[in-house]
C-alpha positions in Angstrom: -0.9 -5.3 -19.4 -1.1 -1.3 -19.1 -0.1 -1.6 -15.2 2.2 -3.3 -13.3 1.5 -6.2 -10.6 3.0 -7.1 -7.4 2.4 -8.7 -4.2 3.0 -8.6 -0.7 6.1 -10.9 0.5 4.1 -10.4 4.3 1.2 -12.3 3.3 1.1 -15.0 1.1 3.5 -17.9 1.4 3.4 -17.6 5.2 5.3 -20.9 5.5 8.4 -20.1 3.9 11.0 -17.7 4.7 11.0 -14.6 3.8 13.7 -14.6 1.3 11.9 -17.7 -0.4 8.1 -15.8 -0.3 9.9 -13.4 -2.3 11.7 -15.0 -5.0 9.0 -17.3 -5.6 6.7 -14.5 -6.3 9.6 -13.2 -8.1 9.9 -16.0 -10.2 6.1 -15.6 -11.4 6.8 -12.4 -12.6 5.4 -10.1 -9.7 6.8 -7.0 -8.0 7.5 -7.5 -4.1 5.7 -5.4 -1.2 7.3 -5.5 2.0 6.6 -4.1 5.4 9.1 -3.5 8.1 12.4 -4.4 6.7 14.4 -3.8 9.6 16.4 -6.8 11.5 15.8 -8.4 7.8 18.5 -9.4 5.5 18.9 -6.8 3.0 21.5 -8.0 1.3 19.7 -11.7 1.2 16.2 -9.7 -0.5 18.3 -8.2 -3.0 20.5 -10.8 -4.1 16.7 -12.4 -4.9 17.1 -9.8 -8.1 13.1 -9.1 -7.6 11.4 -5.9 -8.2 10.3 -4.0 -5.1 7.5 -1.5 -5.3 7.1 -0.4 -1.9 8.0 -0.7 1.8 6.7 1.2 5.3 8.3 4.2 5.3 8.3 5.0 8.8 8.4 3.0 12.1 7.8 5.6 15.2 5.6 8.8 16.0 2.3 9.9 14.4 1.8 12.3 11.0 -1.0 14.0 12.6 0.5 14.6 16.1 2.4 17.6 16.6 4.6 16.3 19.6 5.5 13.4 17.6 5.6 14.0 13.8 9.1 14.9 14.0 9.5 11.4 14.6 7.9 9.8 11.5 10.6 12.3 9.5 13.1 11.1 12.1 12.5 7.1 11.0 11.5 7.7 7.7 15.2 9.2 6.7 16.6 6.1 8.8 14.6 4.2 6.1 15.9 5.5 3.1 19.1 3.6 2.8 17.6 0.3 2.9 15.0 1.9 0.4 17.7 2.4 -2.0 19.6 -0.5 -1.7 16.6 -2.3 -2.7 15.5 0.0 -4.9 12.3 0.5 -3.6 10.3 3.2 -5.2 7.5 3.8 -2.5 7.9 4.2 1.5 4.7 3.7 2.7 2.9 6.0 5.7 -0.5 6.5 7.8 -2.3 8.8 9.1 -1.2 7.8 12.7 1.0 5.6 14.8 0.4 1.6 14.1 1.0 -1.0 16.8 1.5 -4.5 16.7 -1.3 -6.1 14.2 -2.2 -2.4 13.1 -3.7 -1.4 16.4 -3.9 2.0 17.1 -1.1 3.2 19.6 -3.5 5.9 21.0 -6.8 5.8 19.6 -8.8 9.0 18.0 -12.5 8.9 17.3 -12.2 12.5 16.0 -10.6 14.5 13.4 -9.1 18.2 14.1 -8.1 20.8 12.1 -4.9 20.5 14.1 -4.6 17.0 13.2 -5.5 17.9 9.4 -2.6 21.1 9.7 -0.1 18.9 11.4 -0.5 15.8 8.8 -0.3 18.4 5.7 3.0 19.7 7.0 4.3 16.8 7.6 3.6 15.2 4.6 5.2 18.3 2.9 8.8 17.7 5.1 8.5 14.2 3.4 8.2 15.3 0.0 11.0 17.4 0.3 12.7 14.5 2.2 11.8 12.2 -0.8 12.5 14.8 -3.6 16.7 14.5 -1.7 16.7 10.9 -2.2 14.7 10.1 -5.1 11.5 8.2 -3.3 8.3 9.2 -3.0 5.9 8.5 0.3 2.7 7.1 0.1 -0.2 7.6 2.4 -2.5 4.4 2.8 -6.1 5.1 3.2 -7.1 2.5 6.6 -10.3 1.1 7.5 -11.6 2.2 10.9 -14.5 -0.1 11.0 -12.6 -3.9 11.2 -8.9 -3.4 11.2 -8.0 0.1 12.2 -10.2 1.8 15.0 -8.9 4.2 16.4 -6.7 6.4 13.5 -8.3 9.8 12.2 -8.3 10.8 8.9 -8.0 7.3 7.6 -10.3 7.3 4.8 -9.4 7.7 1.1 -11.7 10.8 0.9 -9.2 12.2 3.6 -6.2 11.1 2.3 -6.8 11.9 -0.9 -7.4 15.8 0.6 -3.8 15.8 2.7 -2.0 14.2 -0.5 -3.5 16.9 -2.8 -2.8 19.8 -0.7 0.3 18.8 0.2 0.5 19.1 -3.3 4.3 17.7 -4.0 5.5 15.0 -6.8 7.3 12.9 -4.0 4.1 12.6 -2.1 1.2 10.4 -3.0 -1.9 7.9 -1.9 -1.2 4.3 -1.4 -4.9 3.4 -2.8 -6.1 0.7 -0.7 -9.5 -0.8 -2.2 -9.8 -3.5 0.6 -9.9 -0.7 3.4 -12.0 1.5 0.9 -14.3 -1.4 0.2 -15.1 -1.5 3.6 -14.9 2.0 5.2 -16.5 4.0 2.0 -17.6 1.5 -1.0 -18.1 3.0 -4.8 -14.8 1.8 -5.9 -14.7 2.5 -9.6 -15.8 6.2 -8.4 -13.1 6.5 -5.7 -10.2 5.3 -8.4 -11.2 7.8 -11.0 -11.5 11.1 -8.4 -8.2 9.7 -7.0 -6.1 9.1 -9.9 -4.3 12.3 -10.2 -2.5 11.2 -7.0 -2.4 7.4 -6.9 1.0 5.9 -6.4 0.4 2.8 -5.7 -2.8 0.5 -5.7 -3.3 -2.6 -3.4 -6.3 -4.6 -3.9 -7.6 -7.9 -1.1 -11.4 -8.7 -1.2 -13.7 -8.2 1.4 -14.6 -10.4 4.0 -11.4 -12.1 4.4 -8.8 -9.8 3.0 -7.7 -12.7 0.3 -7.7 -13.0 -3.1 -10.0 -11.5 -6.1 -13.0 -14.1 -6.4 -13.0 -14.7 -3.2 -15.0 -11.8 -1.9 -17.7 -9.7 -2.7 -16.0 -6.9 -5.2 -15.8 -7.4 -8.7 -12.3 -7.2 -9.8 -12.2 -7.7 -13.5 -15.0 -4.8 -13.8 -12.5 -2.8 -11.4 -9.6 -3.9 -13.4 -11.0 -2.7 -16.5 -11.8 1.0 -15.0 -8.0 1.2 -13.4 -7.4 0.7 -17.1 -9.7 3.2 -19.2 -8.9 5.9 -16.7 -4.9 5.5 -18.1 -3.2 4.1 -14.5 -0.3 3.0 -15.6 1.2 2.3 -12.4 1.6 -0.4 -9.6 -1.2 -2.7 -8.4 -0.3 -5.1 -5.4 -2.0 -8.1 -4.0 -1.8 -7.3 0.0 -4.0 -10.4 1.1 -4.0 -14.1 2.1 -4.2 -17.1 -0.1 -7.3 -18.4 0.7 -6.2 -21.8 0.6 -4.0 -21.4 3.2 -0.4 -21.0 3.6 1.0 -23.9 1.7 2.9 -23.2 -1.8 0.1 -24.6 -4.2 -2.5 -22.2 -2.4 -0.1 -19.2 -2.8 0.4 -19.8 -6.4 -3.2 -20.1 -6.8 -3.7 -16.9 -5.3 -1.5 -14.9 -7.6 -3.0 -16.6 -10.5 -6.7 -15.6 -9.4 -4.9 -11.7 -8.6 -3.3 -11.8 -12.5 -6.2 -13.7 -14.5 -8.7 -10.6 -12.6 -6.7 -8.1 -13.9 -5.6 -9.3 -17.6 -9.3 -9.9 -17.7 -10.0 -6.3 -16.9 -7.4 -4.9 -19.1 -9.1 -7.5 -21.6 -12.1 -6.0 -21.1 -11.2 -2.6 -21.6 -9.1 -2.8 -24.6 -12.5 -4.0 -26.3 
Protein backbone atom coordinates (compact mmCIF):
# COMPACT_ATOMS: atom_id res chain seq x y z
CA UNK A 1 0.00 0.00 0.00
CA UNK A 2 1.53 3.59 -1.06
CA UNK A 3 0.34 4.98 2.52
CA UNK A 4 0.37 4.03 5.86
CA UNK A 5 -2.78 3.13 8.16
CA UNK A 6 -3.63 3.62 11.66
CA UNK A 7 -6.35 4.00 14.04
CA UNK A 8 -7.46 5.62 16.93
CA UNK A 9 -6.81 3.71 20.39
CA UNK A 10 -9.81 6.35 21.78
CA UNK A 11 -12.45 4.96 19.70
CA UNK A 12 -12.70 1.54 18.81
CA UNK A 13 -12.46 -1.27 21.30
CA UNK A 14 -14.16 0.97 23.94
CA UNK A 15 -14.41 -2.04 26.24
CA UNK A 16 -10.91 -2.85 26.85
CA UNK A 17 -8.28 -0.96 28.35
CA UNK A 18 -6.39 1.19 26.90
CA UNK A 19 -3.17 -0.61 26.73
CA UNK A 20 -5.19 -3.67 25.20
CA UNK A 21 -7.15 -1.23 22.42
CA UNK A 22 -3.78 -0.63 21.48
CA UNK A 23 -1.91 -3.63 21.01
CA UNK A 24 -4.68 -5.38 19.50
CA UNK A 25 -4.77 -2.83 16.71
CA UNK A 26 -1.20 -3.24 16.93
CA UNK A 27 -1.22 -6.69 16.34
CA UNK A 28 -3.30 -6.18 12.98
CA UNK A 29 -0.79 -4.25 11.68
CA UNK A 30 -2.06 -0.56 12.28
CA UNK A 31 -0.44 2.59 13.60
CA UNK A 32 -1.95 3.98 17.01
CA UNK A 33 -3.69 7.49 17.41
CA UNK A 34 -4.10 8.70 20.71
CA UNK A 35 -5.57 11.68 22.44
CA UNK A 36 -4.69 13.00 25.82
CA UNK A 37 -1.92 10.93 27.10
CA UNK A 38 -1.61 12.46 30.32
CA UNK A 39 -2.37 10.45 33.74
CA UNK A 40 -1.87 7.37 31.14
CA UNK A 41 0.79 4.86 31.42
CA UNK A 42 3.55 5.63 29.14
CA UNK A 43 5.77 3.25 29.86
CA UNK A 44 2.73 0.45 29.66
CA UNK A 45 1.80 2.09 25.63
CA UNK A 46 5.28 1.65 24.80
CA UNK A 47 6.20 -1.57 26.03
CA UNK A 48 3.03 -2.48 23.46
CA UNK A 49 5.98 -1.95 20.72
CA UNK A 50 3.16 -0.27 18.40
CA UNK A 51 3.66 2.44 16.04
CA UNK A 52 2.23 5.81 17.11
CA UNK A 53 1.38 8.47 14.49
CA UNK A 54 -0.01 11.09 16.44
CA UNK A 55 -1.26 12.50 19.80
CA UNK A 56 -3.00 16.09 20.96
CA UNK A 57 -0.44 18.31 21.13
CA UNK A 58 -1.66 20.70 23.52
CA UNK A 59 -4.09 20.71 26.51
CA UNK A 60 -4.81 24.53 27.61
CA UNK A 61 -5.30 28.05 25.97
CA UNK A 62 -6.54 28.86 22.50
CA UNK A 63 -4.25 29.33 19.04
CA UNK A 64 -6.28 32.19 17.91
CA UNK A 65 -6.46 34.07 21.27
CA UNK A 66 -3.95 36.48 22.05
CA UNK A 67 -4.32 36.33 25.94
CA UNK A 68 -4.06 32.72 25.88
CA UNK A 69 -1.87 31.37 22.95
CA UNK A 70 1.06 31.48 25.13
CA UNK A 71 -0.53 28.72 26.74
CA UNK A 72 -1.03 26.20 23.92
CA UNK A 73 3.09 26.74 23.45
CA UNK A 74 3.17 26.49 27.24
CA UNK A 75 1.45 22.72 27.17
CA UNK A 76 2.50 21.83 23.99
CA UNK A 77 6.41 21.81 25.14
CA UNK A 78 5.07 19.94 28.37
CA UNK A 79 3.95 17.39 25.72
CA UNK A 80 6.89 16.70 23.95
CA UNK A 81 8.60 14.31 26.31
CA UNK A 82 5.90 11.91 26.29
CA UNK A 83 5.87 12.52 22.38
CA UNK A 84 9.28 11.23 22.25
CA UNK A 85 9.14 8.51 24.47
CA UNK A 86 6.63 7.17 22.34
CA UNK A 87 7.82 8.22 19.42
CA UNK A 88 5.10 9.95 18.21
CA UNK A 89 5.60 11.81 15.03
CA UNK A 90 2.49 14.33 15.05
CA UNK A 91 1.08 16.57 18.15
CA UNK A 92 -2.14 17.41 17.14
CA UNK A 93 -3.81 21.15 17.55
CA UNK A 94 -7.10 23.30 16.80
CA UNK A 95 -8.01 26.30 15.95
CA UNK A 96 -9.33 27.02 19.56
CA UNK A 97 -9.71 25.79 23.11
CA UNK A 98 -11.65 22.18 23.35
CA UNK A 99 -13.72 21.13 26.32
CA UNK A 100 -14.98 18.06 27.55
CA UNK A 101 -16.58 16.01 24.40
CA UNK A 102 -15.02 18.82 22.04
CA UNK A 103 -17.24 21.66 23.20
CA UNK A 104 -16.17 24.86 22.72
CA UNK A 105 -14.65 26.54 25.94
CA UNK A 106 -15.85 30.04 24.74
CA UNK A 107 -17.74 29.95 21.63
CA UNK A 108 -16.98 32.21 18.40
CA UNK A 109 -19.42 32.62 15.54
CA UNK A 110 -16.98 34.85 13.76
CA UNK A 111 -13.59 35.00 12.35
CA UNK A 112 -11.11 38.17 12.80
CA UNK A 113 -8.19 39.17 11.32
CA UNK A 114 -6.89 39.22 14.81
CA UNK A 115 -7.84 35.77 15.34
CA UNK A 116 -6.30 34.78 11.79
CA UNK A 117 -2.83 37.02 12.88
CA UNK A 118 -2.77 35.48 16.34
CA UNK A 119 -3.27 31.70 14.96
CA UNK A 120 -0.44 32.24 12.16
CA UNK A 121 1.98 33.37 14.83
CA UNK A 122 1.41 30.94 16.84
CA UNK A 123 1.56 28.25 14.68
CA UNK A 124 4.95 29.73 13.63
CA UNK A 125 6.36 29.54 17.63
CA UNK A 126 5.27 25.74 17.13
CA UNK A 127 7.13 25.05 14.23
CA UNK A 128 10.12 26.36 15.64
CA UNK A 129 9.18 24.58 18.88
CA UNK A 130 8.84 21.35 16.74
CA UNK A 131 11.85 22.00 14.44
CA UNK A 132 14.03 21.79 18.52
CA UNK A 133 12.58 18.48 19.16
CA UNK A 134 12.07 16.83 15.98
CA UNK A 135 7.95 16.78 15.87
CA UNK A 136 5.83 18.38 13.72
CA UNK A 137 2.17 19.96 14.91
CA UNK A 138 -0.77 19.33 13.06
CA UNK A 139 -3.79 21.56 12.81
CA UNK A 140 -7.17 19.54 12.49
CA UNK A 141 -9.77 21.04 10.35
CA UNK A 142 -13.31 20.72 12.86
CA UNK A 143 -16.80 20.69 11.85
CA UNK A 144 -18.90 23.56 13.24
CA UNK A 145 -22.15 22.25 12.16
CA UNK A 146 -22.62 18.80 14.51
CA UNK A 147 -19.61 18.49 16.71
CA UNK A 148 -17.71 21.68 17.05
CA UNK A 149 -19.98 24.98 17.21
CA UNK A 150 -18.50 27.46 18.45
CA UNK A 151 -14.46 27.40 17.13
CA UNK A 152 -13.46 29.96 14.20
CA UNK A 153 -11.47 29.15 11.58
CA UNK A 154 -12.28 25.45 11.74
CA UNK A 155 -12.71 24.56 8.24
CA UNK A 156 -10.09 22.89 6.00
CA UNK A 157 -10.23 25.90 3.54
CA UNK A 158 -9.00 27.92 6.75
CA UNK A 159 -6.64 25.65 7.97
CA UNK A 160 -5.18 24.91 5.01
CA UNK A 161 -4.57 29.03 4.67
CA UNK A 162 -2.91 29.32 8.50
CA UNK A 163 -0.74 26.00 7.70
CA UNK A 164 0.52 27.54 4.41
CA UNK A 165 1.38 30.82 5.56
CA UNK A 166 2.82 29.81 8.46
CA UNK A 167 4.74 28.24 5.95
CA UNK A 168 7.29 25.89 8.18
CA UNK A 169 8.23 21.98 7.67
CA UNK A 170 7.37 21.26 11.36
CA UNK A 171 3.86 22.56 10.83
CA UNK A 172 1.07 20.92 9.00
CA UNK A 173 -2.96 20.01 8.49
CA UNK A 174 -4.27 17.08 10.32
CA UNK A 175 -6.80 16.42 7.15
CA UNK A 176 -10.00 15.43 8.70
CA UNK A 177 -12.49 14.12 5.90
CA UNK A 178 -15.36 13.28 8.44
CA UNK A 179 -15.42 17.06 9.71
CA UNK A 180 -14.74 18.05 5.94
CA UNK A 181 -17.49 15.78 4.77
CA UNK A 182 -19.80 17.57 6.73
CA UNK A 183 -18.75 21.24 7.10
CA UNK A 184 -17.55 21.74 3.22
CA UNK A 185 -18.02 18.34 1.02
CA UNK A 186 -15.94 17.86 -2.45
CA UNK A 187 -13.54 15.54 -0.89
CA UNK A 188 -11.31 14.33 -3.74
CA UNK A 189 -11.02 18.28 -4.54
CA UNK A 190 -10.13 19.24 -0.95
CA UNK A 191 -7.20 16.36 -0.75
CA UNK A 192 -5.66 17.38 -3.96
CA UNK A 193 -5.57 21.48 -3.16
CA UNK A 194 -4.42 20.33 0.36
CA UNK A 195 -1.74 18.00 -0.31
CA UNK A 196 1.27 20.16 -0.23
CA UNK A 197 0.57 20.41 3.54
CA UNK A 198 -1.16 17.19 4.69
CA UNK A 199 0.48 15.48 7.58
CA UNK A 200 -1.75 13.32 8.55
CA UNK A 201 -5.19 12.12 7.19
CA UNK A 202 -8.12 10.70 9.39
CA UNK A 203 -11.06 9.42 7.68
CA UNK A 204 -14.81 8.29 9.77
CA UNK A 205 -18.04 8.33 7.51
CA UNK A 206 -20.76 10.55 7.81
CA UNK A 207 -23.70 10.12 9.76
CA UNK A 208 -22.33 8.25 12.52
CA UNK A 209 -18.65 8.96 12.53
CA UNK A 210 -17.82 4.94 12.06
CA UNK A 211 -16.37 3.05 9.69
CA UNK A 212 -15.97 3.21 5.61
CA UNK A 213 -19.28 1.61 4.25
CA UNK A 214 -21.09 2.60 6.74
CA UNK A 215 -21.89 6.15 5.62
CA UNK A 216 -22.54 8.14 2.77
CA UNK A 217 -18.73 8.88 1.24
CA UNK A 218 -17.22 6.60 -1.05
CA UNK A 219 -14.04 5.53 0.32
CA UNK A 220 -12.37 3.30 -2.26
CA UNK A 221 -13.00 6.19 -4.94
CA UNK A 222 -11.31 8.49 -2.20
CA UNK A 223 -8.70 5.92 -1.50
CA UNK A 224 -7.73 5.72 -4.98
CA UNK A 225 -7.40 9.76 -5.39
CA UNK A 226 -5.17 9.99 -1.88
CA UNK A 227 -3.16 7.50 -4.09
CA UNK A 228 -2.76 9.13 -7.70
CA UNK A 229 -2.05 12.50 -6.10
CA UNK A 230 1.38 10.58 -4.60
CA UNK A 231 0.28 10.84 -0.48
CA UNK A 232 2.50 8.74 0.91
CA UNK A 233 1.78 9.41 4.34
CA UNK A 234 -0.51 8.42 7.35
CA UNK A 235 -4.20 7.71 7.04
CA UNK A 236 -6.11 7.01 10.44
CA UNK A 237 -9.45 5.53 11.25
CA UNK A 238 -10.77 8.06 14.06
CA UNK A 239 -14.40 6.51 14.36
CA UNK A 240 -16.57 3.89 16.12
CA UNK A 241 -17.04 0.31 15.11
CA UNK A 242 -20.35 0.21 14.16
CA UNK A 243 -21.06 -2.90 15.68
CA UNK A 244 -20.53 -1.75 18.90
CA UNK A 245 -17.81 -1.96 21.33
CA UNK A 246 -17.23 -5.61 21.61
CA UNK A 247 -13.85 -7.14 20.05
CA UNK A 248 -15.39 -8.95 16.92
CA UNK A 249 -17.10 -5.52 15.97
CA UNK A 250 -13.73 -3.61 16.31
CA UNK A 251 -11.96 -6.08 14.18
CA UNK A 252 -14.54 -5.78 11.74
CA UNK A 253 -14.12 -2.16 11.67
CA UNK A 254 -10.53 -2.11 10.83
CA UNK A 255 -11.04 -4.66 8.23
CA UNK A 256 -13.86 -2.48 6.42
CA UNK A 257 -11.09 0.80 7.03
CA UNK A 258 -8.06 -1.52 5.23
CA UNK A 259 -10.20 -3.52 2.52
CA UNK A 260 -11.51 0.52 1.44
CA UNK A 261 -8.23 1.60 1.05
CA UNK A 262 -6.19 -1.52 -0.59
CA UNK A 263 -9.27 -1.25 -2.87
CA UNK A 264 -8.48 2.33 -3.64
CA UNK A 265 -4.86 1.81 -4.07
CA UNK A 266 -6.11 -1.25 -6.21
CA UNK A 267 -7.90 0.93 -8.08
CA UNK A 268 -5.43 3.36 -8.84
CA UNK A 269 -2.54 1.25 -9.66
CA UNK A 270 -4.80 0.08 -12.71
Amino acid sequence: MSFRLAACAEMIYGELPLVERVRRIHEQGFEVELWDTRNRDISALAATGARFSSMSGYFGGSLIDPDSADRVVESAEKLIPTALELGVERLVIHPAELGDGGVAVRPLHRSTGQMWLTGLRTLQRLGSLGERHGVVFALENLNTVLDHPGIPLARAKDTQALVSAADHPNVRMMLDLYHAQIGEGNLIRLVRGALPWIGEIQVADVPGRCEPGTGEIEYTAVAKAIADAGYSGVIGLEAAASGGAGPAAGDKALAAFRNAFSAGVLASSN
